[in-house]
MITI-180568 format. One record per residue (C-alpha): residue in three letters; x, z, y. Coordinates in steps of 0.25 Angstrom, whole numbers, plus 5000, padded with zeros to 4 digits. Each point is the difference from the previous one (the first is absolute). Example, Ala and Ser with C-alpha at 12.3 -4.5 7.8 and 13.67 -1.06 7.14 Angstrom:
BEGIN
ala504950314982/ser500649985014/
! end
This chain:
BEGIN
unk500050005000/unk500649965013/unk500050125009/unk500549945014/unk499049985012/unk500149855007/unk499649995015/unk499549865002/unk500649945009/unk499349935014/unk500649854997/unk499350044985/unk498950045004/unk499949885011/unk500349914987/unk498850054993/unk499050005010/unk500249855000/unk499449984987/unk498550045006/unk500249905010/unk500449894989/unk498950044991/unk499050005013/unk500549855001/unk499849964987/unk498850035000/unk499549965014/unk500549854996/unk498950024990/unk499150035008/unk499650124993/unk499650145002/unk500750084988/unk499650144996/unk500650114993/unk499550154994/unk500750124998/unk499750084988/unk500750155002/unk500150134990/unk500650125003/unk500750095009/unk499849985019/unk501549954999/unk499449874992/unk499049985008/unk501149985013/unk500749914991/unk498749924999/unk499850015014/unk501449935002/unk499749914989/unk498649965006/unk500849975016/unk500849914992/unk498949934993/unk499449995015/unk500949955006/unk500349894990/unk498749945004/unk499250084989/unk498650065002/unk499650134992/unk499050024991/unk499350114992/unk500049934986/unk501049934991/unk498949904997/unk500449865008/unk501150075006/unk501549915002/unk500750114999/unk499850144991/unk500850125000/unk500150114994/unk500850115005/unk500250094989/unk500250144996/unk500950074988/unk499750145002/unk499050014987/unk499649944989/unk498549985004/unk500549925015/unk501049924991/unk498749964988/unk499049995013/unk501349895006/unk499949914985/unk498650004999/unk499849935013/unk501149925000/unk499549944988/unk498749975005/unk500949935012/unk500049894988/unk498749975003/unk499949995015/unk501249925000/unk499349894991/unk498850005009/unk501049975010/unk501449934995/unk500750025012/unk500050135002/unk501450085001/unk500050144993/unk501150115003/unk500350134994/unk500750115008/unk500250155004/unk500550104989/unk499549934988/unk501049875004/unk501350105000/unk500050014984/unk500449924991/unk499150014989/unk499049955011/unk500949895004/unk500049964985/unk498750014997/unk499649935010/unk500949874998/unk499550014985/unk498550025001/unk499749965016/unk500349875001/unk498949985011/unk500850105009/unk500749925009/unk501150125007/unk500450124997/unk500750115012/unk500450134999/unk500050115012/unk501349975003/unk499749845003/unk498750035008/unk500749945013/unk500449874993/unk498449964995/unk500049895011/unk501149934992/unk499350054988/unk498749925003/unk500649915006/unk500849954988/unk498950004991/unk499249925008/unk501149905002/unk500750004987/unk498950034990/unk500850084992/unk499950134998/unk500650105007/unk500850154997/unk500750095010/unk500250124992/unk501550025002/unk500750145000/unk500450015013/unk500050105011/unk498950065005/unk499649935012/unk499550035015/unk499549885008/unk499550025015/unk499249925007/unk499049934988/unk498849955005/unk498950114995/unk498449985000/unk499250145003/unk498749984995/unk499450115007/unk500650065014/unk499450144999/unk501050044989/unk501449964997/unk501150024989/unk501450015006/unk501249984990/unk500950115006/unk501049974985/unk499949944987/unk500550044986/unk500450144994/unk501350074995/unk499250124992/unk500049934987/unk498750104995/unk500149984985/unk498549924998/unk500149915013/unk500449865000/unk500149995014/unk501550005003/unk500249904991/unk499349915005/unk499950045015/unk501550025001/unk500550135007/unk499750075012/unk500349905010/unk499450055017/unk499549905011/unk500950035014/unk499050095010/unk499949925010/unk499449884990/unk498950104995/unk499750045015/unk499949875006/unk499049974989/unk499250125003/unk500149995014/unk499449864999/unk499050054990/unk499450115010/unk500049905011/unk499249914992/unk498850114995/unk500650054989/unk499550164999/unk500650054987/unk501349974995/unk500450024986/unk501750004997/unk500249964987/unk501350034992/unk500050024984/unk500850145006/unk499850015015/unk500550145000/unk501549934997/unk500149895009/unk501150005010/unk501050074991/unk500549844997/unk500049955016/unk501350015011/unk499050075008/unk500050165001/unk498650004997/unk498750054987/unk498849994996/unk499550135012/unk500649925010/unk499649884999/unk498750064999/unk500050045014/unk500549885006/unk498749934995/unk499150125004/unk500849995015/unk499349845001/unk499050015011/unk498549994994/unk498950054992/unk500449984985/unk500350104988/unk501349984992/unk499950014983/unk500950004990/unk500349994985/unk500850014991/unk500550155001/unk500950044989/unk500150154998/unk501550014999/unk500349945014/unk498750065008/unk500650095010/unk499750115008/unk500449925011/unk498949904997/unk498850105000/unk500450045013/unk500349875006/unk498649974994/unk499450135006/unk500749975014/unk499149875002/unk498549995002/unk500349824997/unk500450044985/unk499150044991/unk499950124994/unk499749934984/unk501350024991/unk500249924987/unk500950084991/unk499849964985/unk500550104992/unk499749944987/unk500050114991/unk500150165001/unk501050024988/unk501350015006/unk500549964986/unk499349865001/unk500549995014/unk501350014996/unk499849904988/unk499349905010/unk501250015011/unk499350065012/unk501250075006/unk498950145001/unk499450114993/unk498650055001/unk500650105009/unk500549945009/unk498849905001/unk499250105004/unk500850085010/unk500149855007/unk498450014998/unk499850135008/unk501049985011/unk499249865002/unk498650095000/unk500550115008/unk500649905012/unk498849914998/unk498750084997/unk499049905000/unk500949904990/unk499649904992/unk500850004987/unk499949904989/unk500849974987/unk500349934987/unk500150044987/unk500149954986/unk499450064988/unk500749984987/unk501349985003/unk500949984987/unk500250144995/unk499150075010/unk499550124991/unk498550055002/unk500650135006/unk500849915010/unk498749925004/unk499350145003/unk501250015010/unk499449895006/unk498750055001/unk500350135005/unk501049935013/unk498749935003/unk499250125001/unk501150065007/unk500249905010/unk498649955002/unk500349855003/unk498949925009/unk500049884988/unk501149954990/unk500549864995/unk499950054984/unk500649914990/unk500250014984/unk501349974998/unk500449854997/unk501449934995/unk500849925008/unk500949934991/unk501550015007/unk499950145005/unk500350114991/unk498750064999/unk499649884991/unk501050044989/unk499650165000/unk499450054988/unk498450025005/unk499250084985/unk498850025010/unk498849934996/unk499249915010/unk498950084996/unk500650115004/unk500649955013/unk498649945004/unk499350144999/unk501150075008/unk499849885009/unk498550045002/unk500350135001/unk500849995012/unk499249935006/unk498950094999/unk500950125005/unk500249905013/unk498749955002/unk499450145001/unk501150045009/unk499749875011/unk498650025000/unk500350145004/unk501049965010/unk498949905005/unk498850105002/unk500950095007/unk500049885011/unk498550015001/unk499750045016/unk501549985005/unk500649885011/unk500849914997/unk500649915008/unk499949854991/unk500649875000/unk498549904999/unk500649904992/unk499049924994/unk498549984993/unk499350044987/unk498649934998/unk499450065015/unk500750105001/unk501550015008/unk501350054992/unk501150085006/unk501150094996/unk500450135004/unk501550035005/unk500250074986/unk499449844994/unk498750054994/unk499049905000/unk498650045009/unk498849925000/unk499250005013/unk498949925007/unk500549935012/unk500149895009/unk501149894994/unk500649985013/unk500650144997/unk500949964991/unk501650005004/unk499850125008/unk500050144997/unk498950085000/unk499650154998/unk499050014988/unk499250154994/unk500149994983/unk498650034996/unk500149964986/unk501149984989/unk500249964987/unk501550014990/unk500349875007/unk499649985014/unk499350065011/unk498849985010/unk499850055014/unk499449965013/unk500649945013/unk500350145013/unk500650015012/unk500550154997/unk501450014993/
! end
C-alpha cells in the first residue's frame, strides 16, 4: 500500500480541467444534450466526492438525471465499508445490463472504496463486461480523462494504480442544495482499526491547507449556505500532517470567526484524538454545534484493544464526562458493532451497561461484517449469527427506550432550529443538537432559523410549534 500524500499540481489540474471542455465539444458538434446519473452509497465523505464527480460531469456538457434509465453516462460511486453496501453495489450494477441495452451508448463507471480493491478490479473485468471505467478515491480528480477516454477510444477504462493518496484543489463541484454543505477538511486515515478497510483504500491521513478550506467556507456562507458539515474519516487528527502550526480546535475557530448566520458540524471523531482542548473550543463558540459524534464501538476494553482503537472503556468515558460537563445541553452520538470475532456474552453486557451509563441521543448499530484485507476477517469468530442478531435487538431495544426518554424530556423546551425542508404539509428543521422537528409553517421559512416549542416526540424525531420566546 502506498503511503505517500500527492499534491496535484495547478499545470495538472489546468491539464485536467481540459478534458470537460473537449467532452462538451464533442458532444455540442453533435448536437446533443447528454445526460448523466450519479448513484451514491455510504458514508458524507462520498457524497462530496460525488459532488465533484457531478461538477465535472457539468461542466463536460452533461445534464443530470434522477435514473440510470436512458442516462449516457452512470456512475456508481461505491462503498466497502460492509458487506451489505458491497451486495447492494453487485445487484444494481447487474441490472445496469439491462439499461445499458435499452440504450447502447451508454458509458457505466464504477468508483469510491469499492474501486480500490483488487478482487473488485477483477471481478469486474471477469464478470462486468458492460462497465465501461473503473477509478478509485485516489483518481477521483482525473474522471474528466477517464470519461473522456471511453468516449473516444471505446475501450475500457482502469485507473486503479497504487499511488499516493491525493489532494486536488480547485475541482469543479455541484451542490445540490445551498442550505447544507459537506466541506473535505482531509482525506484517509492512519488508525488501522483491525475491521476497517478504509485505510487501505482511502490512503493515509492526508490534511487540505487552512486557507483552501476557509476560502471555500467563506464562499459557502456568502452564498446562503447556514450549516456546514467538516468532514474527515478522523477530523480530531488533522493538522498533525501540515507546515502550518495548527489542529483540528483551531481551525474550528477560524471557521466559526467568518462573518454570518450559519452553524459548523463535524464528523468523524475518534475517541483516541478528542481533546480536552476540542470541548472547550467547542463550548467557547455559539457557530459550533453543541452534537458530538464519538463512536466507541464496544464497551470491553478487551475488544477495544483486539479491534486497535488506541482507548480503553475508561478512558472513553472520562472523555465522555469532561465533553458533558463543558457542554451540558450535548448532543452525543455513536457507533457500535455487535459481535465482533470473540466478543463474549459477558463483554456484549459491557456494552450495554456503557450505553446505560452514557445515555446517547441515537446510535449508528452495526453486527459485525468481514472485510476481506484487514485482520479482523481472519479472526477466529465461534459466535452464532443467531446469537449476534439477538444481542443486535437487544441493544437496540436498550437505545430506543433511552431516546424516547431523551425526546420527551424536550417536551415544553425552545430550541432555536435550522428549517430545512418539507415533510408531506408539514415543514422539517433541525435542532442545534440535529434532531429532527416537525412543525407547520409557511415554506418561505426554510433556510432561516427559527425558534420552535416541542409539544410531541417519539424515539426518533420531535414536533413542536413556531414562538418568539427563546
Amino acid at each position: 500500500m502506498n503511503t505517500g500524500t500527492r499534491t496535484i499540481s495547478q499545470a495538472e489540474l489546468e491539464q485536467q480541467l481540459a478534458y470537460p471542455d473537449k467532452i462538451s465539444a464533442l458532444w455540442h458538434s453533435r448536437g446533443i444534450t447528454p445526460t448523466a446519473y450519479v448513484e451514491t452509497y455510504g458514508c458524507q465523505q462520498n457524497e462530496a466526492d460525488s459532488e465533484k464527480i457531478r461538477g465535472i460531469l457539468l461542466q463536460s456538457g452533461y445534464n443530470m438525471t434522477d435514473s440510470a434509465e436512458g442516462a449516457d453516462v452512470v456512475v456508481m460511486n461505491t462503498c466497502a465499508i460492509r458487506e451489505h453496501a458491497e451486495q447492494r453495489v453487485w445487484g444494481n450494477l447487474g441490472a445496469l445490463t439491462h439499461t445499458k441495452r435499452r440504450h447502447p451508448g451508454q458509458k457505466i463507471f464504477l468508483c469510491g472504496c469499492m474501486a480500490g480493491q483488487s478482487v473488485v478490479t477483477d471481478r469486474l473485468k471477469k464478470s462486468y463486461p458492460h462497465v465501461d471505467g473503473v477509478f478509485s478515491t485516489h483518481h477521483l480528480w482525473q474522471f474528466g480523462e477517464i470519461l473522456y477516454r471511453v468516449l473516444t477510444t471505446g475501450k475500457r477504462v482502469y485507473f486503479i494504480e497504487d499511488e499516493p493518496g491525493s489532494i486536488a484543489e480547485g475541482l469543479p463541484q455541484h451542490r445540490e442544495h445551498t442550505l447544507k454543505a459537506w466541506v473535505s477538511i482531509m482525506y484517509g486515515c492512519n488508525n488501522f482499526c483491525t475491521y476497517c478497510i478504509v485505510p487501505y483504500v482511502r490512503g493515509r491521513e492526508r490534511s487540505r491547507k487552512s486557507e483552501d478550506i476557509l476560502s471555500e467556507c467563506r464562499d459557502l456562507i456568502a452564498n446562503g449556505t447556514k450549516e456546514i458539515t467538516l468532514l474527515g474519516q478522523n477530523v480530531n487528527s488533522y493538522g498533525k500532517d501540515l507546515e502550518e502550526n495548527i489542529d483540528f480546535s483551531d481551525l474550528l475557530l477560524k471557521i466559526a470567526e467568518i462573518p454570518g448566520e450559519f452553524l459548523i458540524r463535524f464528523m468523524t471523531s475518534h475517541p483516541r484524538d478528542a481533546s480536552e482542548k476540542l470541548f472547550d473550543t467547542m463550548a467557547s463558540s455559539p457557530k459550533i454545534a453543541k452534537q458530538l459524534h464519538l463512536p466507541f464501538q464496544s464497551g470491553s476494553s478487551r475488544v477495544l484493544k483486539a479491534m486497535n482503537r488506541h482507548y480503553d472503556r475508561e478512558t472513553y468515558l472520562q472523555k465522555v464526562l469532561y465533553a458533558k460537563s463543558v457542554m451540558p445541553e450535548l448532543v452525543l452520538t455513536s457507533d457500535v458493532i455487535v459481535g465482533f470475532p470473540g466478543e463474549t456474552a459477558e463483554e456484549f453486557e459491557e456494552t450495554i451497561s456503557l450505553i446505560q451509563q452514557v445515555r446517547y441521543d441515537s446510535l449508528f448499530t452495526f453486527i459485525f461484517s468481514p472485510r476481506p484485507g484487514t485482520p479482523a476477517a481472519k479472526m477466529e469468530d465461534l459466535t452464532p449469527k443467531e446469537e449476534k442478531n439477538r444481542r443486535f435487538d437487544r441493544l437496540c431495544n436498550v437505545q430506543n427506550t433511552i431516546s424516547e426518554e431523551i425526546h420527551s424530556s424536550y417536551i415544553g423546551k425552545v430550541f432555536r432550529c435550522l428549517v430545512d425542508g418539507t415533510d408531506k404539509e408539514l415543514l422539517t428543521a433541525r435542532t442545534e443538537g440535529g434532531r429532527l422537528v416537525r412543525f407547520a409553517g409557511d415554506p418561505a421559512l426554510i433556510g432561516s432559523f427559527q425558534n420552535i416549542l416541542i409539544t410531541g416526540s417519539t424515539t426518533w424525531s420531535l414536533s413542536g410549534n413556531l414562538t418568539e420566546k427563546e
